[in-house]
N, C-alpha and C positions, 0 to 999 in steps of 0.2 A: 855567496858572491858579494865583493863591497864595490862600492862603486866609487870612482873618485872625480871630484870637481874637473871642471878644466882646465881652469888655470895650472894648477898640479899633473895634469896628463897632458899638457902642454908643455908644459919644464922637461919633464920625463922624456917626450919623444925629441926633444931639441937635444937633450943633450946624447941623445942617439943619433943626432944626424940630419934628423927631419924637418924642415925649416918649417918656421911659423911664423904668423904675424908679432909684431911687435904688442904686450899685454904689461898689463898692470891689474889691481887691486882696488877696487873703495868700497868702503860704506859708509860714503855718507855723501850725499848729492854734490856737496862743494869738493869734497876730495876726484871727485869726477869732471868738476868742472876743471881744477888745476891741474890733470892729467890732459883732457883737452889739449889745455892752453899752452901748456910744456911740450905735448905732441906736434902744434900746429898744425895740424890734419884731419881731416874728417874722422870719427871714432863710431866704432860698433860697442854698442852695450849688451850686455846679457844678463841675466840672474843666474846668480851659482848657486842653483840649486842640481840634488840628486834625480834629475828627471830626466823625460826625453819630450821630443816634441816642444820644447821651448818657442819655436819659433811661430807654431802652429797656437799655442797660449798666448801670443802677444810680450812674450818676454825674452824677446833679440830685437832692437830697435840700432836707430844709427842718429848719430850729430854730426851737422855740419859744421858747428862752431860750440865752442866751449860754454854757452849759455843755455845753447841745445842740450849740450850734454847734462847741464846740472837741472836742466827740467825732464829731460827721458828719464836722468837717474833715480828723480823724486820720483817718478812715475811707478819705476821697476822695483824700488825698496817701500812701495807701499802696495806693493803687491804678492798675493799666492799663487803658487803656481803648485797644483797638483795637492794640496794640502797643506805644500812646503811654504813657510813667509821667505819671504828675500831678504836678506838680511847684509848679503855681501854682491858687487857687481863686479864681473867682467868687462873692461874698459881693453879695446884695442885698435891699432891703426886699422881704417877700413883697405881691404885690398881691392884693387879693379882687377875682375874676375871676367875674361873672356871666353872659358870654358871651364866647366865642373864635373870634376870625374868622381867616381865613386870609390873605396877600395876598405873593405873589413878586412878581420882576421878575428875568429871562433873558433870555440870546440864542436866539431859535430858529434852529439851522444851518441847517434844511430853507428856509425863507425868508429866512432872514439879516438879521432885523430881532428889535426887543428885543419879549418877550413878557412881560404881565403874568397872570398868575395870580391869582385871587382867588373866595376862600368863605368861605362863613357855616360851614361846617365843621371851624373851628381846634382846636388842637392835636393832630392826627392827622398820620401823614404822606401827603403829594400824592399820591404813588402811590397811594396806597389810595384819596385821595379821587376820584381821577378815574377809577379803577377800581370804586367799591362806589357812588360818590354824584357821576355826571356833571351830574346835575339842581342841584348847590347846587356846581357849578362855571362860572367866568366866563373866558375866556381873550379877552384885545385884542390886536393888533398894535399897534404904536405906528411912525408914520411917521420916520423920525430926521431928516425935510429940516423937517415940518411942525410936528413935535413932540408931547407930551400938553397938548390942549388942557382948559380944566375943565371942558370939558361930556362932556369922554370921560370923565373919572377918574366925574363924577356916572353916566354911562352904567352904569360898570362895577357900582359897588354896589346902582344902582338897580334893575338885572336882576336884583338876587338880592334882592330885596325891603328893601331897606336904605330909611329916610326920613327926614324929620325932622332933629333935631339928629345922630343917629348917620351920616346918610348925608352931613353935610357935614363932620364930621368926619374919617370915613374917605375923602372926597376930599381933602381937604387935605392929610392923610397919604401917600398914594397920590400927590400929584404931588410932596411933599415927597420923599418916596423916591426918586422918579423922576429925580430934581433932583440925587442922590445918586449916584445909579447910575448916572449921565452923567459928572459931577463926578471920578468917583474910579478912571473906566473900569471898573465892575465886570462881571465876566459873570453872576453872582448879588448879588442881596439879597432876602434873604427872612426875615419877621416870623412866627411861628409860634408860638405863638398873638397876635394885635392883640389883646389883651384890653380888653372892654370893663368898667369897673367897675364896682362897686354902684351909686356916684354918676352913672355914664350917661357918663364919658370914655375915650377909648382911649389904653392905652400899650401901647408893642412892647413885649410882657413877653418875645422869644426873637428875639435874631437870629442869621442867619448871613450873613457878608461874602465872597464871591472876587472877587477881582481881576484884570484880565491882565498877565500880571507880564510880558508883551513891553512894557507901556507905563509899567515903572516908573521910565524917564529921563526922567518928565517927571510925576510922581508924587511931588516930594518931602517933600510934606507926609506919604505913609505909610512913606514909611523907619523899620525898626526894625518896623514893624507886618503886614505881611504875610512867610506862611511861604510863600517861591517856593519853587517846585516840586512846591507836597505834594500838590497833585490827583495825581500820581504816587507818592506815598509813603505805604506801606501801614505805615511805622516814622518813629519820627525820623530826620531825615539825619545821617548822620557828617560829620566838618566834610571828608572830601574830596569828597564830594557838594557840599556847598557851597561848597566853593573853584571844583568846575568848574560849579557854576551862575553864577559867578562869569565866569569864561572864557565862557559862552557870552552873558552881558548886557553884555560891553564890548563886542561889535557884532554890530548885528542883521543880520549877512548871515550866512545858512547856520545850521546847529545842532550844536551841542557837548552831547550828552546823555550824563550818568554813573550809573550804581545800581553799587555796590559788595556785592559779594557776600560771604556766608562765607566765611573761607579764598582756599581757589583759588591756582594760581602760575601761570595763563596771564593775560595781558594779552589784553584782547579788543576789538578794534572794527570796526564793522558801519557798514551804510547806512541801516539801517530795514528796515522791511519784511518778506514773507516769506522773503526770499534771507537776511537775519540771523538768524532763526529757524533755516532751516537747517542755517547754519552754526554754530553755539549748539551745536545738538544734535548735530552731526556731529563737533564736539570730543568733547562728551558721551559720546555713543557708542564713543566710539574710546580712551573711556578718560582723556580731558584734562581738568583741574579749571580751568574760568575763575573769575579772579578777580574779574571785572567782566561789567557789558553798558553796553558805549557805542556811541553810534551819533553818525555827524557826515552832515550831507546837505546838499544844497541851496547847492551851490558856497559852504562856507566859506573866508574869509581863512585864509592862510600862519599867520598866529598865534594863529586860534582851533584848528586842527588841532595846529600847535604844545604850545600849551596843553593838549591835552585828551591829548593822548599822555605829556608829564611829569606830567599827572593819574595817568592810566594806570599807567604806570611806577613811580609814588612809593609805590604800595603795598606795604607790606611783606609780601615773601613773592613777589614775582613774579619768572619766573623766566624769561618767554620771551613775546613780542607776537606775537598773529595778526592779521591786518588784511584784512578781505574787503567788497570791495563787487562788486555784480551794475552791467550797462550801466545799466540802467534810473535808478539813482540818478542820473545826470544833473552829477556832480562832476567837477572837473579832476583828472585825476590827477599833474599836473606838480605842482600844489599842495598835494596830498597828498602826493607825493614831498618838496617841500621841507621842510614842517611835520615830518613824521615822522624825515627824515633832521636836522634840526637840534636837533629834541629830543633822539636819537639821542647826536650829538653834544656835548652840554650837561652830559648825564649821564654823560659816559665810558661809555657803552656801546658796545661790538663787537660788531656784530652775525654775523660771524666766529662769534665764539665763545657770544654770550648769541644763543639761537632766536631769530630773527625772521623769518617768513613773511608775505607779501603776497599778495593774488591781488586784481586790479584789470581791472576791463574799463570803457572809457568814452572819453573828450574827452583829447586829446595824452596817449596810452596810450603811445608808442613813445619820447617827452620823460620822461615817467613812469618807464620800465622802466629810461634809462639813468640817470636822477637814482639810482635804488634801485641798481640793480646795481654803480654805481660806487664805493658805500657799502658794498657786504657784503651789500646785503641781498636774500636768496632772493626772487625772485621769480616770479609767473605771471599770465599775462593771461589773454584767454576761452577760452586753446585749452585750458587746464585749468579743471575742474568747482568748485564751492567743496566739494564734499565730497572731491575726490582731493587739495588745498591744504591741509584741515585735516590728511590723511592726513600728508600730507607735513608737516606741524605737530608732530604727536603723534611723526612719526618723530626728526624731528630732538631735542625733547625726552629722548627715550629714548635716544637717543646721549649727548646730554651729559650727560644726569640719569638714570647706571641704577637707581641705586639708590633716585631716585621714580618712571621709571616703567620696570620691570620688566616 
């Protein structure tokens, strides 16, 4: 799932129909302040960053006048929020807000059909509300053969007491959205607070966009706009995270997953799962600094394993590759033999002489063993444990690197 800015899922739903406040763009305190002073109206600032809870971080603040604004903005662009720096603001007209409604739209896994969300209880977060106040909560399923017809969307606002001009309002919105969330393959969109205004109309004064970024080959309208991979990323990516998220969107067979660690001088990759966990910690334990966690599964191509091993590799500082998967991952291992060995190869590595350990159990294991071994490269199948493979990891390290590991 990638996540996309606001400002960007603000474009998005406007141009679906869904009215918004008036926005713009700076980074830099004075391009905030000229937006001000061109608006002549009180402004909300935000940081555009990939997070949630902004406003609970101290990074949604408001100006009353355009000098406000170029000292909130200094404020918010010398600021982290979640690990993320601020680096760009959200600048827009404040709206007076005299009601705040709620209204998502998600996948639910447990049913596997999109679920809409909605309350009269906006600007707080879901959690709470469907935890402190399930009575001013509405949840629908939405059929995706039959679609949201408008008498569901009137259904939804109308259980929660919504009438009038407000209640056809917030249908309109509500299917507009939905229209959206089909449109752009999101897994989320959610409006937080639908503010109603003085004058009795709604605009999404808050959004938040994700998208599934398996479907961005066919997405080219959000190129440049969604952050792949950040449901996973607790920091900005480094551009080798992004290079091998890269490697793993040129084909959607199997997965190429990278987090790049502090430091570290082992090369790491895993299958997923508990069995990588393991093995994670069994380096760990025994003394070994990985420099990475990657995992590849789900019978990847020759060139995404490829790939994701010169990922692997290219970081500086590493000094030696361990490669463990358990049966259960369900991978060919001849294929992981080739990938690995010609990356190998590409890089003038000797595995002779630079560590590299394999332990592999699974699908043409014995095509596997001799592609590796013919290369130099140590290997072991299920007759050895992944924790006696890392042993043998750590050992081999300390042979050739005494003097890192002693």
């Amino acid at each position: 799932m990638g996540k996309v800015l606001e400002h960007h899922s603000k474009r998005l739903i406007r141009e679906a129909g869904v009215p918004t406040p008036e926005h713009w763009v700076a980074d830099t305190a004075e391009q905030a302040e000229a937006i001000a002073r061109r608006h002549g109206k009180p402004v909300v600032l935000k940081a555009l960053v990939p997070v949630g809870k902004r406003g609970k971080a101290g990074a949604v603040t408001f100006a009353a006048t355009p000098e406000e604004a170029r000292e909130r903005a200094r404020e918010l662009l010398g600021m982290t929020v979640s690990h993320f720096p601020v680096d760009k603001i959200l600048v827009e007209e404040k709206v007076e807000i005299a009601k705040e409604l709620y209204v998502s739209i998600t996948i639910d896994k447990r049913r596997q059909l999109p679920a809409i969300i909605a309350s009269t209880a906006g600007g707080v977060e879901v959690e709470e509300l469907v935890a402190e106040h399930p009575d001013k909560v509405v949840i629908a399923h939405v059929d995706p053969l039959t679609g949201l017809a408008d008498y569901q969307t009137k259904e939804v606002w109308s259980r929660l007491g919504l009438n009038g001009r407000e209640l056809l309002q917030a249908s309109d919105v509500l299917a507009k959205l939905y229209a959206a969330f089909l449109r752009y393959d999101c897994q989320l969109l959610e409006i937080n607070p639908l503010a109603v205004t003085a004058e009795g109309s709604l605009v999404a004064a808050a959004s938040v966009m994700a998208v599934d970024d398996a479907a961005m080959f066919r997405q080219k309208a959000l190129e440049g706009m969604v952050e792949v991979g950040s449901e996973r990323a607790w920091r900005p990516l480094t551009e080798l995270e992004k290079r091998m998220i890269a490697v793993n969107d040129a084909d959607y067979r199997g997965t190429a997953r990278y987090t790049e660690m502090d430091g570290g001088d082992i090369g790491f990759m895993c299958g997923g799962g508990g069995g990588s966990l393991l093995s994670f910690d069994a380096l760990v334990d025994l003394g070994g600094r990985p420099a990475n966690y990657a995992e590849t599964g789900g019978n990847p191509p020759e060139e995404k394993v490829y790939g994701l091993t010169r990922g692997i590799l290219f970081k500086p500082g590493v000094k030696g590759l361990f490669v463990a998967h358990n049966i259960t991952n369900n991978t060919q291992i001849d294929v992981m033999a080739r990938g690995i060995v010609r990356a190998l190869a590409d890089m003038g590595i000797d595995p002779r002489t630079f560590p590299v350990v394999v332990r592999e159990a699974g699908v043409n294991d014995e095509l596997g063993r001799r592609i590796f071994t013919e290369a130099g490269v140590e290997y072991y199948g299920e007759e050895v444990t992944i924790c006696e493979a890392a042993a043998a990891m750590i050992a081999r390290m300390r042979s050739t690197y005494p003097d890192l590991y002693a």
